[in-house]
C-alpha positions as CSV (number, residue, x, y, z in Angstrom):
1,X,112.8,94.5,93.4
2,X,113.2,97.6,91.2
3,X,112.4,100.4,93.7
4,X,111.4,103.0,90.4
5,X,107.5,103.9,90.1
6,X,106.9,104.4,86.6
7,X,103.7,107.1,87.1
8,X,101.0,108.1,84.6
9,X,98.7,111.4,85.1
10,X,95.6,111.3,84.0
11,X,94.0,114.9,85.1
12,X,92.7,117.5,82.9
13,X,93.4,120.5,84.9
14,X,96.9,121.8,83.7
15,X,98.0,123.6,86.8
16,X,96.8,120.7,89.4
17,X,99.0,117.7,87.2
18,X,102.0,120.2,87.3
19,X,101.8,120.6,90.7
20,X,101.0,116.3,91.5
21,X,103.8,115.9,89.0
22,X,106.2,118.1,91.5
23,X,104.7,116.3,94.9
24,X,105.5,112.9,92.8
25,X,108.6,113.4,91.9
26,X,109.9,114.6,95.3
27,X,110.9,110.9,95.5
28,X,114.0,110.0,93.1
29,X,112.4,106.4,93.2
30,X,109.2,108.4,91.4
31,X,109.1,109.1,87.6
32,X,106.3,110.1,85.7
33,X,106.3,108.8,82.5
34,X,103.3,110.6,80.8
35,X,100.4,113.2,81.7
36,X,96.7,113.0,80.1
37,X,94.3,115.4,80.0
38,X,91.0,112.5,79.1
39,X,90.3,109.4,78.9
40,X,90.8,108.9,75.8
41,X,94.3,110.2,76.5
42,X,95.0,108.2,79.8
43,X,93.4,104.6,77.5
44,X,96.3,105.4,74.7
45,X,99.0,106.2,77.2
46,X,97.9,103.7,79.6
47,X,98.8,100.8,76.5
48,X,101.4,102.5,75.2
49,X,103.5,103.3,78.4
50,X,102.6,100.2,80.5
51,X,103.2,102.3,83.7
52,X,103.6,100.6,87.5
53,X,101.3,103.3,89.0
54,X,98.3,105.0,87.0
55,X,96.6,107.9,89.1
56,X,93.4,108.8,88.2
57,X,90.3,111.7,88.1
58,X,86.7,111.1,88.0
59,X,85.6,114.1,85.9
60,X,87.2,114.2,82.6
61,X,85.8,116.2,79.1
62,X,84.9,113.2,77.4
63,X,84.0,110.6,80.0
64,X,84.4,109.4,83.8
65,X,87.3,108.2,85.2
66,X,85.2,105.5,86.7
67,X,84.2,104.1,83.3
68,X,87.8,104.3,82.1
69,X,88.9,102.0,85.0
70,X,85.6,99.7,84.4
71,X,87.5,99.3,80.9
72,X,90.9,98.8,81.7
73,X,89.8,96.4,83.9
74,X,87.6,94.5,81.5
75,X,90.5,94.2,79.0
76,X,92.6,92.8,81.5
77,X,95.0,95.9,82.7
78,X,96.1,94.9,86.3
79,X,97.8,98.3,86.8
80,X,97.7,99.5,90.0
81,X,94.9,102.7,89.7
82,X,94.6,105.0,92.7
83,X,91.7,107.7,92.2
84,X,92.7,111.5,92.8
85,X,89.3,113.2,92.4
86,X,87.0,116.3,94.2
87,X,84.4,113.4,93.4
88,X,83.7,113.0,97.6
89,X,80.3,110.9,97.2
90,X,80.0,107.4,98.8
91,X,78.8,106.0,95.1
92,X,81.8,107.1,93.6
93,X,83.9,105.6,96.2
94,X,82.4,102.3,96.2
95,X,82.2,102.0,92.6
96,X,85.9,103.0,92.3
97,X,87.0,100.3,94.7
98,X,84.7,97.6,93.0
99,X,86.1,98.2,89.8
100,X,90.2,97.4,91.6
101,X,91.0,100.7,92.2
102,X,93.6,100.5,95.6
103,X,93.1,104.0,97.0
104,X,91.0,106.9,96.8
105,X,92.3,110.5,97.6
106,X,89.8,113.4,97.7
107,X,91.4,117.1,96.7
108,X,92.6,118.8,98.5
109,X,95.0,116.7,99.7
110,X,98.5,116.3,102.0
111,X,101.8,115.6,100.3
112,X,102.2,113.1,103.3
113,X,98.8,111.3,102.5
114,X,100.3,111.3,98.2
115,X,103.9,109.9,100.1
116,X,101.0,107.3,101.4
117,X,99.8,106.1,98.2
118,X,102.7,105.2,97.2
119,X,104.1,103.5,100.4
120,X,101.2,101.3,99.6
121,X,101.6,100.6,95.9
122,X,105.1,99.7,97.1
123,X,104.0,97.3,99.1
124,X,101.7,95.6,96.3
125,X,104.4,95.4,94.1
126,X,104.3,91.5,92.8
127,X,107.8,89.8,91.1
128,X,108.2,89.7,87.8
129,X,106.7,86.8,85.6
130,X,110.4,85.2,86.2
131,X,110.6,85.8,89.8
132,X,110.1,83.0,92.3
133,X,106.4,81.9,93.4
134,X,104.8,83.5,96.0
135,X,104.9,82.4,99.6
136,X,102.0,83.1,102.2
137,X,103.8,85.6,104.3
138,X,104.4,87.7,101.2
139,X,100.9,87.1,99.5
140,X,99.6,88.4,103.0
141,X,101.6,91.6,102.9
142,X,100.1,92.5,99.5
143,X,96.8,92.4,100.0
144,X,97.3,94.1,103.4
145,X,97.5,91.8,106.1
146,X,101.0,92.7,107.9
147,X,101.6,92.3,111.7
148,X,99.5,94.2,113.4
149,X,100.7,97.9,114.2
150,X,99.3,100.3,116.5
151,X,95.7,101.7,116.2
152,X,96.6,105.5,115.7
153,X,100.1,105.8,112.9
154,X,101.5,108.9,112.1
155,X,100.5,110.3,109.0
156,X,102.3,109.3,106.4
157,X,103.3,105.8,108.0
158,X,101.8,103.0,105.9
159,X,101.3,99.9,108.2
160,X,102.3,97.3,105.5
161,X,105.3,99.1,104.6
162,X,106.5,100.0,108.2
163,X,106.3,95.9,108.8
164,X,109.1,95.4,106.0
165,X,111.0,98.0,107.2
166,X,111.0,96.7,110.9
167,X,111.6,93.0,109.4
168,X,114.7,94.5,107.2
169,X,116.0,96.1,110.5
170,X,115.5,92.8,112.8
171,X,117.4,91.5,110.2
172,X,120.5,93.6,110.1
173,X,123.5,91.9,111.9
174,X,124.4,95.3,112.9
175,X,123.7,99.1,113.1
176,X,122.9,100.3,109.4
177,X,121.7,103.7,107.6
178,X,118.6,104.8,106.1
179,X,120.1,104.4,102.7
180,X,120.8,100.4,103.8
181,X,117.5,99.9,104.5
182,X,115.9,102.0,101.5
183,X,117.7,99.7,99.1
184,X,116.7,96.7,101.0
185,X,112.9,97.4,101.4
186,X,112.6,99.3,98.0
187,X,112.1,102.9,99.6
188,X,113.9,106.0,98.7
189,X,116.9,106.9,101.6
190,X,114.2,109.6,102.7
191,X,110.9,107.7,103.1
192,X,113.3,104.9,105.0
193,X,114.5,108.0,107.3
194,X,111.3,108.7,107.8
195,X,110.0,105.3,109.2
196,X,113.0,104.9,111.1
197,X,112.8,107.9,112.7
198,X,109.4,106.6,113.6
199,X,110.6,103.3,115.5
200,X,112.9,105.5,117.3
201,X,110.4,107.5,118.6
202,X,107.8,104.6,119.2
203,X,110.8,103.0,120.8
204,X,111.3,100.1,118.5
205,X,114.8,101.3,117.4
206,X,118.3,103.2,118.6
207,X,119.6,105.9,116.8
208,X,123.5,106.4,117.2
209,X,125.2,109.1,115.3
210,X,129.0,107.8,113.9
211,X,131.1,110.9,113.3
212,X,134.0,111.2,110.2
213,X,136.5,113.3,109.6
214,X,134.7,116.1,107.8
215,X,130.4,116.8,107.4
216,X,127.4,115.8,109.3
217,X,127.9,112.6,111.5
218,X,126.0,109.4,109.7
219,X,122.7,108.2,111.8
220,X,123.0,104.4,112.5
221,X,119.9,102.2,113.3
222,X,119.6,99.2,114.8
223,X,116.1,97.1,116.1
224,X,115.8,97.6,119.8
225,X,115.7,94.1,121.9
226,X,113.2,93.2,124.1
């Protein structure tokens, strides 16, 4: 699976899409591909573009956000839409998630809670139109029914994705890196430090540091055995 998020913007305050666009592309597996200031805007770029990840306001100068995701969704645009809005009413969050929006963020918001969203939209990802058919275990993990995790995650931890990561590490027939397991699972080498450095301290996972000749030593992982 192609591990690059293709990102559009569609925000009309200048200074808060600059500063999403920096939070964003924090990841190198993040690229935003366009930035829209209404929804006329966001429509155009949204066909034009065909982006992985759309993220969206309520509020815009010529309409709502919530209508322009009623639309999309009408003509059949199966983008993955994620609403980052001030809009904090109940309505607004219902009618956003009945129209197939996947998450909701309310400004302000954390960096971790952004690093989040799209943990999760990795995790939705389906194969291309060439790739093999779906099996139950991976239709399951899409629509959000991984093992079960504890009740209480760090911020930051998506449960869905932490389940690939701790399958791709059961896997491993020996001690690997962050950067083995990013490319595996489809996360960036820091997003799969970050979960690993989670099962280490949950105690799921070892750490062991391998030292070189020259630099920092390289952190090894490897699934802890019962």
């Amino acid at each position: 699976m192609n591990a690059r998020i293709r990102v559009l913007l569609v925000e009309d305050d200048l200074r808060v899409a600059r500063v999403n666009r920096d939070l964003l592309e924090r990841d190198p597996d993040v690229h935003v591909v366009g930035s829209a200031a209404t929804c006329a805007q966001g429509d155009a770029l949204a066909q034009a573009l065909k982006p992985d990840l759309i993220l969206l306001d309520v509020h815009l100068p010529d309409g709502s956000g919530l209508g322009l995701l009623r639309h999309w969704r009408a003509h059949g645009l199966t983008t993955d839409v994620a609403l980052i809005t001030a809009a904090d009413d109940e309505n607004s969050v219902r009618l956003a998630l009945a129209h197939g929006a996947f998450d909701y963020l309310i400004k302000p918001f954390t960096g971790a809670r952004l690093q989040d969203l799209l943990a999760r939209h990795r995790t939705r990802r389906l194969p291309g139109p060439g790739a093999a058919r779906l099996d139950q275990g991976r239709l399951d993990r899409l629509l959000g029914h991984g093992a079960a995790q504890p009740a209480t995650l760090p911020r930051g931890i998506d449960p869905n994705t932490l389940d690939r990561v701790v399958q791709a590490l059961q896997g491993a027939a020996q001690s690997v890196t962050a950067e083995e397991i990013g490319e595996q699972v489809g996360l960036s080498r820091v997003t799969a430090w970050r979960y690993l450095e989670h099962l280490v301290r949950s105690e799921q996972a070892t750490l062991e540091h391998q030292y070189g000749n020259a630099g920092r030593p390289v952190k090894l992982y490897r699934a802890r055995t019962p």
